[in-house]
Structures are given as C-alpha cells and as structure tokens.
C-alpha positions in Angstrom: 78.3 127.9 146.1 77.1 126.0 143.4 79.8 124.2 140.8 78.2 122.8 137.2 79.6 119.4 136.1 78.7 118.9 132.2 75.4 117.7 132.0 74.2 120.9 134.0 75.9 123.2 131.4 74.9 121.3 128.4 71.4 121.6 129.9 71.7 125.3 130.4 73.5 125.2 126.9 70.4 123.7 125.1 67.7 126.1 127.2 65.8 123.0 129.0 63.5 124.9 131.2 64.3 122.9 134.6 67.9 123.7 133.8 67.4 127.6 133.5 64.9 127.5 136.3 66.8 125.8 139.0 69.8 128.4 137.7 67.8 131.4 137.8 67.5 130.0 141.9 71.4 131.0 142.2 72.9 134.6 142.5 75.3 134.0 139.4 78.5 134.9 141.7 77.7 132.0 143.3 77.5 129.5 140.1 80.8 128.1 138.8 82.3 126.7 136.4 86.1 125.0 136.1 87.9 123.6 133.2 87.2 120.2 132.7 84.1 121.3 132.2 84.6 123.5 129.5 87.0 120.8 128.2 84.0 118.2 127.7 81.9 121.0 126.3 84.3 121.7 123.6 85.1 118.4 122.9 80.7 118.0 122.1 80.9 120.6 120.3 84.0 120.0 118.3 82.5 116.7 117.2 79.5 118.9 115.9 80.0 120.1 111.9 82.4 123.7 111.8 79.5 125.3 110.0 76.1 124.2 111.6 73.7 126.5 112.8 73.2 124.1 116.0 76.6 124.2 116.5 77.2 128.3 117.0 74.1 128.3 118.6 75.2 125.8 121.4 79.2 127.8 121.7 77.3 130.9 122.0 75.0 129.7 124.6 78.1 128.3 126.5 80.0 131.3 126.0 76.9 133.3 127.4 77.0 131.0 130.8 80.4 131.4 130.7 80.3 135.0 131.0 77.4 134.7 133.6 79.2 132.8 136.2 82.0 132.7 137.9 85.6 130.2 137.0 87.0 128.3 139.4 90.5 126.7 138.8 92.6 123.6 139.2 93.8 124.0 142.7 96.5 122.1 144.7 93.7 121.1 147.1 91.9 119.9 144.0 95.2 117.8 142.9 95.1 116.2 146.7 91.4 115.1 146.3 91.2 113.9 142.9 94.4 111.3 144.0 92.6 110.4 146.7 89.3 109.5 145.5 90.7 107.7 142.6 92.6 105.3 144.4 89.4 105.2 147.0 87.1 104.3 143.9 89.7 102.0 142.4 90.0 100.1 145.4 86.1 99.9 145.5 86.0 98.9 142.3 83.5 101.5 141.4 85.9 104.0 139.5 84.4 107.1 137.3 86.1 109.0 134.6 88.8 111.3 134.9 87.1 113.9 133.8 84.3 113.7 136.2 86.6 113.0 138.7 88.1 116.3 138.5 85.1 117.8 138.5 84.1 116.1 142.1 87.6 117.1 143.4 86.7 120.7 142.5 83.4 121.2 143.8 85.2 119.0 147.6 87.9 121.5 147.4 85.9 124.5 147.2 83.6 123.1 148.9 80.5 123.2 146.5 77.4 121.8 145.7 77.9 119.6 142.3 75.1 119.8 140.0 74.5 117.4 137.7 72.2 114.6 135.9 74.3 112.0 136.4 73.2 111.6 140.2 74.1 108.1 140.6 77.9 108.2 139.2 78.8 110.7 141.8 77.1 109.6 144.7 80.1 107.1 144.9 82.6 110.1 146.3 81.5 110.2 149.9 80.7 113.7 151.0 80.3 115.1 147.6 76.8 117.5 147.6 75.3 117.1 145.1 72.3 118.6 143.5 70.1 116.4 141.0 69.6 119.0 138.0 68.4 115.7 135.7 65.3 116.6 133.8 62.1 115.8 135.7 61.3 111.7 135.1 64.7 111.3 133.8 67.9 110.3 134.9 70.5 111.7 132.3 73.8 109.9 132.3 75.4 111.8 128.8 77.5 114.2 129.1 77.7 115.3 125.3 76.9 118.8 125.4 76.5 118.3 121.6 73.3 116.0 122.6 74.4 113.0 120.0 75.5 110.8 123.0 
C-alpha cells in the first residue's frame, strides 16, 4: 500500500516523468490518497488565478489522480498516532507541520509506504516507510502543488 503525501501528488499533478513512472509501478488500488492532502492541494491551487489555463489544468490533473486511486480517511488510529508523534517530535525539538503530520499518522496507521520529496522532514517519525519520489538530483522540500513555492 502506497499513501501520497503532497509533493508526490503535485508531482503526478504537473506530469514529471519520475513521478508518473514510479506510479505506473503501483496497481492503482493500492495507491492512496487522504485528506490533508487534498487540503494542501487546494489550498496551491486556490492561491493560483480563478481563470488560468495552468490552474484548470493542474485541478483536472488532481481530480484525474483522484479518481485513479483509492481514499483513505481520518481514522481513530490516525488520531492516536498523530498525538503521539507530535509530542515525540516536540520533545525532540525537531517538530513538522501539522499537515504533514497527519499525513505520517495516516500512512503508520494503515500501515503504508509514505511517498514523498521531502525525504529528510519525515525521516524524523521513527518507523514511518518511506519512499523517496524527489526528482532525480533533487531534494524537493515544497509542497505547493501550484509550483510558486
């Protein structure tokens, strides 16, 4: 089971070949999505003008992975997880965003494989898998679907 965090969607969103290649490695029923997800993603492309061409192009791509793959929701074992690690991290002194948080706390509770770019921020949530899906010689850390960020 493979979950995408927001830097793996926006990838798919804006057709990078390594994204749609290393999806195209996944049966779709196994690819996921959850809702913070789709939260950041509309919040890029919210920020984007009502009437641009790059932004219809860039909902209808999302609504066409969307379709594709399958939703995963907010679970109780989610809840349980995401309190956990942020105190964890907190207490570090390493903490992420909310928003990514969840998204961890999803893919533990599942459990899933967490694809993203942003390697390096969510290494800190001990055993979290996850799967680099950062364009090759990069290390992405945006997670503006728009791309302007």
């Amino acid at each position: 089971m493979l979950l995408l965090d927001t830097s793996a969607a926006s990838a798919f969103m804006h057709r990078r070949p390594h994204a749609l290649l290393l999806l195209r490695e996944h049966d779709p029923s196994t690819v996921h999505l959850c809702a913070p997800v789709a939260a950041e993603v509309h919040f890029g492309l919210s920020r984007l003008p009502p009437e641009s061409r790059r932004r219809r192009l860039l909902a209808n791509e999302f609504e066409r992975l969307r379709t594709a793959v399958r939703w995963t929701d907010w679970t109780e074992a989610a809840t349980r997880a995401f309190g956990h690690w942020k105190a964890t991290l907190q207490h570090r002194g390493t903490p992420i965003e909310d928003m990514d948080l969840a998204i961890a706390s999803i893919a533990l509770s599942l459990p899933a494989q967490l694809a993203t770019a942003n390697i390096r921020h969510f290494a800190r949530i001990d055993g979290l898998d996850v799967v680099d899906w950062s364009e090759p010689g990069t290390q992405a850390t945006s997670h503006d679907p728009s791309g302007s960020g």
